[in-house]
N, C-alpha and C positions, 0 to 999 in steps of 0.2 A: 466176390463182392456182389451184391444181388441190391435190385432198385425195385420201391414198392411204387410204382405207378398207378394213380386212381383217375382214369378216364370215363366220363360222364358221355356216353355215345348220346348222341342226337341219332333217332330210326330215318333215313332217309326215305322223303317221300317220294312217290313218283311224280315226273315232270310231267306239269297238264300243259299241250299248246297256250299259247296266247289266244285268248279269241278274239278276232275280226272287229274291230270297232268299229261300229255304224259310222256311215256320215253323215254329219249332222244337217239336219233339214234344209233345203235353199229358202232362203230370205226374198220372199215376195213382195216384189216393188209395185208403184203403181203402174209403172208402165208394160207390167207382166198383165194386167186385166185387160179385158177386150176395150176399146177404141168407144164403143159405145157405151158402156160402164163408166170409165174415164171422163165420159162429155158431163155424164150424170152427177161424178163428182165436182167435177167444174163448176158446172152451175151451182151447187149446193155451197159453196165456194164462194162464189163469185157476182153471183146476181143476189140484188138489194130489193127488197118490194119499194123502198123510199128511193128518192133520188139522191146519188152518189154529190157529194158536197164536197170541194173543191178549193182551196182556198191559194190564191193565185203568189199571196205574201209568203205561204208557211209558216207564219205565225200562229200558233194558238190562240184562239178568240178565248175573250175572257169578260165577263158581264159581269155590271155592279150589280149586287143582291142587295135592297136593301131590309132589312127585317121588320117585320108589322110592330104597330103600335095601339096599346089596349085603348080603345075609346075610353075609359073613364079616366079622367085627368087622375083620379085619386088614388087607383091600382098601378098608375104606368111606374114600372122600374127603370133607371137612369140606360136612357136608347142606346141599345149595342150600335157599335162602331160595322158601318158596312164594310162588307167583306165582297173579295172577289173570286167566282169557281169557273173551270174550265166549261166549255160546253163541248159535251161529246156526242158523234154521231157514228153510228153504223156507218162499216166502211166494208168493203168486200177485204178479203181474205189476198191481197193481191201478192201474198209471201213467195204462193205458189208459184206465180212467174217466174222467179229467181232460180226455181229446182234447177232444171234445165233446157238446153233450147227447145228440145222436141215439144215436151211441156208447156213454153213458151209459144210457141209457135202454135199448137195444138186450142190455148186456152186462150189468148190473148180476144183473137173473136167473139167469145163469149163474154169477155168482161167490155166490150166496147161497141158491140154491136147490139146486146141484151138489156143494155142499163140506160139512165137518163143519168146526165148528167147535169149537176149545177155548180158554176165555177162564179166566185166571188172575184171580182176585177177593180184594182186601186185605177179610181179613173185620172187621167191627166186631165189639165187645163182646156177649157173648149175652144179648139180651135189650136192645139199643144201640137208640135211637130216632132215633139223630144219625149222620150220614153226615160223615170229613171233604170237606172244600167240593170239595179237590185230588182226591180219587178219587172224586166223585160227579164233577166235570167232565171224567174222562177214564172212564166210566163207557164199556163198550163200546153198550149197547144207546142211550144216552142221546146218541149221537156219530150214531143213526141217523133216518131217516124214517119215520112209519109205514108207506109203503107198502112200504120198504125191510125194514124189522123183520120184514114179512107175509113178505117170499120166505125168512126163513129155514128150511129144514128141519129141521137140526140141530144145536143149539148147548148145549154141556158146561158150568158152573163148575164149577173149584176153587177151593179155599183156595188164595193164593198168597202167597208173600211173595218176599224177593229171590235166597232160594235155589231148586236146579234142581228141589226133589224134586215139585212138583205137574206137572212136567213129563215124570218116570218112570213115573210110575203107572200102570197096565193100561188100557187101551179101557176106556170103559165105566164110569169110577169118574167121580165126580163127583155136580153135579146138572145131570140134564138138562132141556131145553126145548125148544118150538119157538118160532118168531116168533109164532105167534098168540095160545100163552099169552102171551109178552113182550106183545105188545099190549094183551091185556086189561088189565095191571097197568099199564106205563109210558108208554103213549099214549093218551091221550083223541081222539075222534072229532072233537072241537071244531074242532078248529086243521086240520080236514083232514089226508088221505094223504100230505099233501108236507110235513105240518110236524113237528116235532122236539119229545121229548116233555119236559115243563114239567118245573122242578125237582122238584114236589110227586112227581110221580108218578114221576119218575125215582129220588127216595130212597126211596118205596114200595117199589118194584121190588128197587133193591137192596136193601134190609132183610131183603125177603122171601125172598133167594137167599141171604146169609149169615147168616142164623138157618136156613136150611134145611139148609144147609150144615155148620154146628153140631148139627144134629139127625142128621146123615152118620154125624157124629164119635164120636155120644154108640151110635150103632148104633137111632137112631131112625125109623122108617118116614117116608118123605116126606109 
Protein backbone atom coordinates (compact mmCIF):
# COMPACT_ATOMS: atom_id res chain seq x y z
CA UNK A 1 0.00 0.00 0.00
CA UNK A 2 1.80 3.27 -1.02
CA UNK A 3 0.53 7.03 0.19
CA UNK A 4 0.61 9.83 -2.30
CA UNK A 5 1.61 12.71 -0.08
CA UNK A 6 1.61 16.40 -1.59
CA UNK A 7 3.71 18.73 0.57
CA UNK A 8 3.98 22.25 -0.22
CA UNK A 9 7.60 23.08 1.56
CA UNK A 10 7.88 26.66 2.74
CA UNK A 11 12.25 27.51 1.88
CA UNK A 12 13.34 28.27 5.14
CA UNK A 13 14.83 31.58 5.70
CA UNK A 14 17.60 32.36 7.57
CA UNK A 15 17.16 33.80 11.17
CA UNK A 16 18.24 37.67 11.16
CA UNK A 17 18.96 38.79 15.09
CA UNK A 18 16.53 41.20 16.55
CA UNK A 19 17.72 44.45 16.31
CA UNK A 20 18.39 46.73 19.32
CA UNK A 21 15.49 49.03 19.94
CA UNK A 22 16.39 52.49 20.56
CA UNK A 23 15.12 54.16 23.58
CA UNK A 24 13.10 56.39 23.13
CA UNK A 25 13.89 60.02 23.72
CA UNK A 26 13.84 61.50 27.57
CA UNK A 27 11.02 63.70 28.10
CA UNK A 28 12.21 67.31 28.79
CA UNK A 29 10.61 68.86 31.75
CA UNK A 30 10.85 72.32 32.74
CA UNK A 31 12.84 71.83 35.46
CA UNK A 32 15.51 70.14 33.16
CA UNK A 33 16.34 74.12 31.78
CA UNK A 34 18.80 76.11 33.53
CA UNK A 35 17.47 78.14 36.72
CA UNK A 36 17.76 81.27 34.61
CA UNK A 37 15.70 80.19 31.57
CA UNK A 38 13.07 79.08 34.10
CA UNK A 39 12.90 82.70 35.90
CA UNK A 40 12.46 83.85 32.09
CA UNK A 41 9.48 81.63 31.83
CA UNK A 42 8.11 82.74 35.05
CA UNK A 43 7.85 85.93 34.28
CA UNK A 44 6.46 85.40 30.92
CA UNK A 45 3.82 83.73 33.10
CA UNK A 46 3.36 85.57 35.69
CA UNK A 47 3.89 89.23 35.53
CA UNK A 48 0.84 91.51 34.31
CA UNK A 49 1.73 95.12 32.72
CA UNK A 50 -2.00 96.09 34.37
CA UNK A 51 -2.57 95.55 38.04
CA UNK A 52 -3.53 92.07 39.11
CA UNK A 53 -7.40 92.43 40.20
CA UNK A 54 -8.49 90.71 43.11
CA UNK A 55 -11.73 90.43 44.25
CA UNK A 56 -11.93 89.59 48.01
CA UNK A 57 -16.09 88.10 47.45
CA UNK A 58 -15.01 85.48 44.59
CA UNK A 59 -17.78 86.35 42.95
CA UNK A 60 -17.90 87.22 39.42
CA UNK A 61 -18.62 90.84 38.76
CA UNK A 62 -21.22 91.33 36.36
CA UNK A 63 -22.39 94.91 34.92
CA UNK A 64 -25.77 96.11 33.37
CA UNK A 65 -25.15 96.94 29.69
CA UNK A 66 -27.58 98.71 28.77
CA UNK A 67 -28.13 99.20 24.65
CA UNK A 68 -28.18 102.60 22.86
CA UNK A 69 -31.15 104.18 21.53
CA UNK A 70 -31.56 105.80 17.86
CA UNK A 71 -32.10 109.44 18.54
CA UNK A 72 -34.94 109.69 15.94
CA UNK A 73 -38.11 108.95 17.79
CA UNK A 74 -39.38 107.56 14.43
CA UNK A 75 -36.38 104.85 13.51
CA UNK A 76 -36.22 103.56 17.27
CA UNK A 77 -37.20 99.73 17.17
CA UNK A 78 -39.15 98.42 20.51
CA UNK A 79 -35.65 98.85 23.37
CA UNK A 80 -33.91 95.46 23.81
CA UNK A 81 -34.21 94.28 27.35
CA UNK A 82 -30.73 95.03 29.21
CA UNK A 83 -28.60 92.28 29.56
CA UNK A 84 -25.89 91.45 31.83
CA UNK A 85 -21.94 90.25 30.75
CA UNK A 86 -18.94 89.21 32.83
CA UNK A 87 -16.17 91.50 33.19
CA UNK A 88 -12.96 89.99 32.36
CA UNK A 89 -9.51 90.88 33.29
CA UNK A 90 -6.00 89.53 32.63
CA UNK A 91 -4.81 87.38 35.44
CA UNK A 92 -1.38 85.93 35.51
CA UNK A 93 -0.93 82.29 34.64
CA UNK A 94 -0.92 81.27 38.45
CA UNK A 95 -1.62 77.30 37.25
CA UNK A 96 2.04 77.12 37.44
CA UNK A 97 2.18 77.26 41.21
CA UNK A 98 0.49 74.13 41.50
CA UNK A 99 3.20 72.13 39.24
CA UNK A 100 5.22 71.56 42.16
CA UNK A 101 6.93 72.68 45.30
CA UNK A 102 10.43 73.48 43.74
CA UNK A 103 8.19 75.38 41.08
CA UNK A 104 6.33 76.98 43.72
CA UNK A 105 8.87 77.94 45.70
CA UNK A 106 11.01 79.05 42.75
CA UNK A 107 8.00 81.25 41.15
CA UNK A 108 6.04 82.45 43.81
CA UNK A 109 8.50 85.61 44.32
CA UNK A 110 8.00 86.56 41.05
CA UNK A 111 4.26 86.73 41.01
CA UNK A 112 4.28 88.77 44.36
CA UNK A 113 7.08 90.62 44.43
CA UNK A 114 6.91 91.79 40.38
CA UNK A 115 3.09 92.78 40.28
CA UNK A 116 0.76 95.46 41.66
CA UNK A 117 -1.83 94.40 43.24
CA UNK A 118 -5.56 95.50 43.50
CA UNK A 119 -7.88 93.83 45.77
CA UNK A 120 -11.65 94.81 45.94
CA UNK A 121 -12.86 94.72 49.73
CA UNK A 122 -16.74 94.32 50.94
CA UNK A 123 -16.54 97.04 53.52
CA UNK A 124 -18.14 96.64 57.08
CA UNK A 125 -20.10 99.13 58.95
CA UNK A 126 -18.05 102.28 60.21
CA UNK A 127 -16.99 101.68 63.15
CA UNK A 128 -18.09 97.40 62.75
CA UNK A 129 -16.10 95.23 65.18
CA UNK A 130 -17.53 92.02 63.31
CA UNK A 131 -16.48 90.70 60.07
CA UNK A 132 -19.02 88.47 57.94
CA UNK A 133 -17.50 84.88 58.53
CA UNK A 134 -18.04 84.54 54.30
CA UNK A 135 -15.82 87.48 53.44
CA UNK A 136 -13.34 87.22 56.33
CA UNK A 137 -12.79 83.37 54.66
CA UNK A 138 -12.22 84.72 51.26
CA UNK A 139 -10.28 87.49 52.73
CA UNK A 140 -7.25 87.97 50.10
CA UNK A 141 -4.37 88.43 52.71
CA UNK A 142 -5.88 85.68 54.98
CA UNK A 143 -5.87 82.99 51.85
CA UNK A 144 -1.86 83.68 52.30
CA UNK A 145 1.38 82.49 54.10
CA UNK A 146 3.36 84.73 56.01
CA UNK A 147 6.32 84.31 54.20
CA UNK A 148 4.14 84.67 50.98
CA UNK A 149 2.37 88.01 52.52
CA UNK A 150 6.32 89.35 53.02
CA UNK A 151 7.01 89.15 49.15
CA UNK A 152 4.19 91.43 48.54
CA UNK A 153 5.46 94.90 47.16
CA UNK A 154 2.43 96.44 46.29
CA UNK A 155 -1.03 95.90 47.24
CA UNK A 156 -4.12 98.55 46.77
CA UNK A 157 -7.89 98.14 48.59
CA UNK A 158 -11.01 99.40 47.50
CA UNK A 159 -14.43 99.67 48.58
CA UNK A 160 -15.87 97.08 46.51
CA UNK A 161 -19.25 95.72 45.98
CA UNK A 162 -20.71 93.87 43.03
CA UNK A 163 -20.61 96.59 40.69
CA UNK A 164 -17.63 97.65 38.22
CA UNK A 165 -16.83 101.19 39.61
CA UNK A 166 -13.97 100.38 42.23
CA UNK A 167 -12.48 98.86 39.20
CA UNK A 168 -12.56 102.36 37.10
CA UNK A 169 -10.94 104.33 39.40
CA UNK A 170 -7.51 106.19 38.71
CA UNK A 171 -3.98 104.40 39.77
CA UNK A 172 -3.29 105.24 42.80
CA UNK A 173 -6.84 105.53 44.69
CA UNK A 174 -7.44 103.24 47.28
CA UNK A 175 -5.60 102.25 50.53
CA UNK A 176 -2.33 101.13 49.95
CA UNK A 177 0.06 98.51 51.59
CA UNK A 178 2.89 96.44 51.41
CA UNK A 179 3.22 92.72 52.77
CA UNK A 180 5.22 93.74 55.62
CA UNK A 181 2.72 96.14 57.00
CA UNK A 182 0.03 93.17 56.18
CA UNK A 183 2.28 91.16 58.31
CA UNK A 184 2.53 93.08 61.26
CA UNK A 185 -1.33 93.08 61.63
CA UNK A 186 -2.68 89.62 60.13
CA UNK A 187 0.25 87.10 60.91
CA UNK A 188 1.66 86.34 64.04
CA UNK A 189 5.24 85.02 64.20
CA UNK A 190 3.94 81.98 66.32
CA UNK A 191 2.82 79.66 63.65
CA UNK A 192 5.90 80.28 61.67
CA UNK A 193 6.54 81.74 57.76
CA UNK A 194 4.59 78.79 56.29
CA UNK A 195 1.62 79.21 58.46
CA UNK A 196 -1.57 81.11 57.62
CA UNK A 197 -2.74 83.77 59.47
CA UNK A 198 -5.51 82.92 62.53
CA UNK A 199 -8.85 84.28 62.42
CA UNK A 200 -8.16 86.75 65.31
CA UNK A 201 -5.74 88.54 63.46
CA UNK A 202 -7.07 88.06 59.98
CA UNK A 203 -10.41 90.16 61.26
CA UNK A 204 -7.96 92.59 62.76
CA UNK A 205 -6.43 93.17 59.58
CA UNK A 206 -9.55 93.67 57.87
CA UNK A 207 -11.19 95.97 60.23
CA UNK A 208 -8.25 97.97 59.93
CA UNK A 209 -8.32 98.38 55.94
CA UNK A 210 -12.16 99.10 55.79
CA UNK A 211 -12.40 101.74 58.56
CA UNK A 212 -9.41 103.10 56.75
CA UNK A 213 -11.07 102.95 53.82
CA UNK A 214 -14.13 104.83 55.39
CA UNK A 215 -11.71 107.38 56.58
CA UNK A 216 -10.80 107.58 52.14
CA UNK A 217 -14.30 108.41 51.87
CA UNK A 218 -14.87 110.89 54.65
CA UNK A 219 -11.57 112.84 52.97
CA UNK A 220 -9.77 111.71 56.12
CA UNK A 221 -5.79 111.40 56.26
CA UNK A 222 -4.76 107.58 56.59
Amino acid sequence: MSFDHSFELQPQLPLQPAAASEPSPRRLTLLDLPYELRLDIYELLLLSPEPVIVSSSRRQLRVKVEPPEHQNAYLRAPRPTARTVPLTHRRPHVEVLQTCRQINREATPVLYRQNDFVVGLKLCARGENKVDPLDLATFFPSLLRRSTILQLASITFRGACLCHHWLTLAAGEGRASTGAELARVCSSQAGGNSALPDTADAREAYLMLSNGLWDLEKGLPP
